[in-house]
Every structure is written in structure tokens, then in C-alpha cells.
N, C-alpha and C positions, 0 to 999 in steps of 0.2 A: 923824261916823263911827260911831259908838258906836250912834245908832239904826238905821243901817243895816243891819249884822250882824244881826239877829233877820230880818229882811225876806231877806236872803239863804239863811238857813240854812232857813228856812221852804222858799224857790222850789225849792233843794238838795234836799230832803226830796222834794219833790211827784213834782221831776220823779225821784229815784231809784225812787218807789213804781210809780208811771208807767210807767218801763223792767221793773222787776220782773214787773207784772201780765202786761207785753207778750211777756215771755219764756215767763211761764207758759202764755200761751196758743199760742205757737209749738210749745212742749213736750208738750201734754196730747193732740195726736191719737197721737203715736208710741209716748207712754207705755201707748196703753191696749192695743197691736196684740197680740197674741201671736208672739212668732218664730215659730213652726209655724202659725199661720196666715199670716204674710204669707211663707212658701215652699211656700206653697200645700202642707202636709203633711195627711193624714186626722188627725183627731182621735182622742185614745185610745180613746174607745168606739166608735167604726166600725171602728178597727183589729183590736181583743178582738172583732167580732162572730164568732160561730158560721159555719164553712164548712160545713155542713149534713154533719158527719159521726160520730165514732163516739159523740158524746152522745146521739145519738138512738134508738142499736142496742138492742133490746133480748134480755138475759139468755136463755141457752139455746146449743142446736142449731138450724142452719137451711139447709137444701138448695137451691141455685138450679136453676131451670129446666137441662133439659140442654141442649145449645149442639151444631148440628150442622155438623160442619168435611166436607171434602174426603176425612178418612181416617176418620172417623169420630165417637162424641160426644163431649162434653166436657163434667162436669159437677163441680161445686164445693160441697163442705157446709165453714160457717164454725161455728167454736165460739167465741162471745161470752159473756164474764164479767167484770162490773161497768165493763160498757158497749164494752168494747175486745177485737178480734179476737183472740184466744188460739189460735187454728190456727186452716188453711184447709188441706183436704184435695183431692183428686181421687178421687171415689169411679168417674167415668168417664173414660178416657182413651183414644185410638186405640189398638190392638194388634197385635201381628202383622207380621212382616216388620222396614225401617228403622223402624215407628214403634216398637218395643219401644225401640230402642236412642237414638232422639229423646227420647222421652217418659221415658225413665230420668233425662236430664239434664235436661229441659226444666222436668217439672212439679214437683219439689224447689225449684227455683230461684222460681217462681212461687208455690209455694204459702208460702214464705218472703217474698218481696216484698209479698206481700196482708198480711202480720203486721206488716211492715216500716212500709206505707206506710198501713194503717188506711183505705183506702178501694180504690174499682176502679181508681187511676189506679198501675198498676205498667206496668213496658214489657215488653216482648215480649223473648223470649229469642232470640237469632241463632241463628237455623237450623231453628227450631220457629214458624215463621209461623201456621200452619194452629190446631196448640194454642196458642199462646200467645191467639190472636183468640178461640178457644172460651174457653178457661180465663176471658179476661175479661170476655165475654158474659154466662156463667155464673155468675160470683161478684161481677156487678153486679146480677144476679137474683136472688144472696140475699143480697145487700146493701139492695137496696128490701124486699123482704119482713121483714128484719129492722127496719129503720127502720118498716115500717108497722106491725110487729108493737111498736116502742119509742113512736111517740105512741098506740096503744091503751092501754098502759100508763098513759102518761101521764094520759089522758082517764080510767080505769078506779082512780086512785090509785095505780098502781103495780105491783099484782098481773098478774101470770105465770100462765099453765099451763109454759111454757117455761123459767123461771128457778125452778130446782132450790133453791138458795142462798136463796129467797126466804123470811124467815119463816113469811107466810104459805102461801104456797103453794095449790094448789088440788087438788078431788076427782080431778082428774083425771093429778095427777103420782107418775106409777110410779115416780119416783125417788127423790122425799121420805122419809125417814125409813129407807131402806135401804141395804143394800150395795153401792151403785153407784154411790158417789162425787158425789152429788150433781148429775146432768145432765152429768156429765162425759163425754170418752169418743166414743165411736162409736154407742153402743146410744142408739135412741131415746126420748126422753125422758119419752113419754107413749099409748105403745099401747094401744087399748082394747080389751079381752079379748073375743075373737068368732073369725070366720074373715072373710076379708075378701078378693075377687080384684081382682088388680091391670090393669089396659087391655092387651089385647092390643096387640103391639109388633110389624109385620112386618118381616122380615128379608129378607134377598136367596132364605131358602133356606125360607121360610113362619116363619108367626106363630109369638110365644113370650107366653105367659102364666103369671104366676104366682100361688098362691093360698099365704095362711097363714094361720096358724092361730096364735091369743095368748092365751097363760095367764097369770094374776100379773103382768099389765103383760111379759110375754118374749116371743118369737117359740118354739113349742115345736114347729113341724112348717112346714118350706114346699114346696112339689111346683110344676112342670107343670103345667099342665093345656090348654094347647097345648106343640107341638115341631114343628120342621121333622120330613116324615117322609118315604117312600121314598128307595131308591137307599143313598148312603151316609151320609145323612142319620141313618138308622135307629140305624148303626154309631156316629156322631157324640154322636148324641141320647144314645143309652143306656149314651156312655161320659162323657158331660160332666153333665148333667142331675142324676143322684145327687151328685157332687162337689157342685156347684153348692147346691143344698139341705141338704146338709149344712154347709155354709161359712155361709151365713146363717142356720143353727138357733144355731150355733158365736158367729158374731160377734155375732149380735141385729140387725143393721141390714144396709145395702146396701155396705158395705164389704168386699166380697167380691173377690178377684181373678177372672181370668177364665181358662179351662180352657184350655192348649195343645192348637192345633187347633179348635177350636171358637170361632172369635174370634167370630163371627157370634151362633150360639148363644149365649154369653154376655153380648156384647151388650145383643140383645132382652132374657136372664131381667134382667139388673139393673135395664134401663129400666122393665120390669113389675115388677118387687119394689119399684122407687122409688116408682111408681104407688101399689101396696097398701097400704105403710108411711105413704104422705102422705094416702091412705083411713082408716086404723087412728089416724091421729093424731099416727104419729110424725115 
């Protein structure tokens, strides 16, 4: 009996190591799975990836094409600083008649939701079909321009003519180093001093064109230089026109309202002023 014990305790032994290894290899596929991978979840770095939005925007003032609805245009300038939409304006909006009293509520509400949502995906406001589809048209239009104008950037180290805020800054920003709040604002943020005419614009009642004139990086004179004319045109013209040019010497840029009565005429001048100012640089 005695020699048989060492012979058992040994078999004991073999087979416990035996069973051990056999477990371990039972165990070692499940140990290695990830939870999130075997419920089929994205990985954290494809989750963190970039939705291609406001990291790309670059610094400044930027105008979207104007967007043409049923009642009239629809145009969008965004103000981005350090990289994220900071206002979204309507510098064009239908006028005249129900759209005054649509677009009072309508384009407040939208040019908020663009600030809100940081890119073009805002929804439409009930009852305001026509604008809300311009508004977004328009402010996806200076959304790509902004983005194209943010990988230039990129590509260029960083540097701006449009980002005011920027250390460096360039010869060409009338806003650097002065009273104007650093690119903030309404007023354009880099006009180049000359005279400069903007695309004739026609209207229902003939063409509107405007020309101006820039001193010191400012707008210091804009005029006419088309007007609808005959009939009551004439009366129209030469009661809206001076308003008109005075309002854009006043604000520096195309954020001018539009003359009661004159929804047409006014119209036309902004879309030509828009024109001039994106000629001039701003």
C-alpha cells in the first residue's frame, strides 16, 4: 500500500493539470472579445470622427449666395469666431404685403436655429415654406464657402484675410488694429479702397445697379447708377434711391433695410451692392 500512493498522487496530479489546461483553452476565445465589439457597437474613434462641420469654418464674416423663393430673395451672412457660428443674419428677405408679417416671425426664428444647430440642417418654420427653403439654400451657401475659405487656412498655416482676431492678420484686413471691433459686426471686413460697380440686377420694373466708393477700408459714398425709370417709377426711384445710399454709407455693408413702397427697387439695389462689396473684398 505504501508504494502505491506516490503512483496515484502522481495520475491525480496529471490528470488535474490536464483538466486545467482544457479549461483554459475553453476560456481564452471569450476572454479576448470586447463587449462592444461582439454587440456589434462602432469603436470609440469612428464614433469621435469629425461630421464635417464647424471645425472646419473658418474666422470672419461670410455672405451665401442669395437663394430665389416664390415671394422673393433670400440671402444669409454668418459671423464665425473661433471656428463656431456666432450670428446668422438675413440681409435679404421677401417684403411687402403678408410677407412683412411672415418673415417678422419666420427669419428670427431661423437665423437662431443656424446658431443653435451649427450647421444647414435647421427645419423650417410653419407657415413660412417659401423662406424657410431660401433661408436654407442660402446659409448652406455660406456654409461651403466658409468651410472652403477654413481648409485654405488650413493649407496656408492658418492665416486669414477674414479672421480679424488673428494675430497675424494680413495687408489686407481694414479691421486689424482699429475701431471696429475686430471683424465683428455687419461692416465688411476687408474693402479695398477704389470705386467699384456692382452687376446690374433686373427687376419687374428695369435694372438697378450700384456703384461705391471706399476710403480707409469704409464705404464713404454709394449711388445708382441704374433705376427703374418712366411713369411712376421716376416718383418711386427718386424717393427710395437717396434713402437707400444713405443707409449703406451709414451701416458699411448690405444690411440695409428696404424702402416702404419700393419693395422692388430695393430689392435689385441690395442684390447690386452685394455684388460690389463681394467685388471690393468684402
Amino acid at each position: 500500500m505504501r508504494k502505491s500512493h506516490p503512483v496515484r498522487r502522481a495520475v491525480l496530479a496529471t490528470a488535474a493539470t490536464v483538466s486545467g489546461i482544457v479549461l483554459l483553452l475553453t476560456l481564452k476565445p471569450g476572454s479576448d472579445q470586447d463587449p462592444a465589439d461582439a454587440a456589434g457597437a462602432v469603436p470609440p474613434a469612428a464614433a469621435q470622427s469629425p461630421q464635417g462641420g464647424a471645425q472646419a469654418i473658418a474666422n470672419g464674416t461670410v455672405t451665401g449666395d442669395a437663394a430665389d423663393t416664390q415671394y422673393g430673395a433670400v440671402q444669409v451672412r454668418l459671423t464665425v469666431s473661433g471656428g463656431k457660428i456666432t450670428k446668422a443674419e438675413a440681409v435679404q428677405s421677401p417684403k411687402g404685403g403678408q410677407s412683412d408679417q411672415i418673415n417678422a416671425n419666420a427669419v428670427p426664428k431661423l437665423n437662431q436655429a443656424a446658431v443653435t444647430a451649427q450647421s444647414g440642417e435647421i427645419d423650417a418654420v410653419s407657415g413660412a415654406t417659401y423662406t424657410s427653403a431660401g433661408y436654407k439654400k442660402s446659409l448652406q451657401s455660406a456654409l461651403d464657402k466658409a468651410k472652403a475659405a477654413g481648409a485654405a487656412e488650413s493649407g496656408n498655416g492658418g492665416g486669414s484675410a477674414a479672421d480679424a482676431s488673428a494675430g497675424g492678420g494680413s495687408a489686407g484686413d481694414g479691421s486689424a488694429g482699429s475701431g471696429r471691433g475686430g471683424g465683428g459686426g455687419n461692416a465688411p471686413a476687408a474693402l479695398e479702397d477704389g470705386t467699384v460697380t456692382g452687376d446690374a440686377v433686373r427687376t419687374e420694373y428695369g435694372a438697378v445697379q450700384v456703384r461705391i466708393t471706399v476710403e480707409g477700408g469704409k464705404i464713404t459714398k454709394a449711388e445708382a447708377v441704374q433705376a427703374p425709370k418712366g411713369g411712376q417709377s421716376d416718383r418711386v426711384t427718386n424717393q427710395s434711391v437717396p434713402r437707400l445710399n444713405q443707409a449703406v454709407v451709414k451701416t458699411g455693408g448690405a444690411d440695409v433695410d428696404a424702402v416702404s413702397g419700393a419693395t422692388y427697387t430695393s430689392a435689385g439695389y441690395k442684390k447690386s451692392l452685394q455684388s460690389a462689396l463681394d467685388k471690393a473684398g468684402g
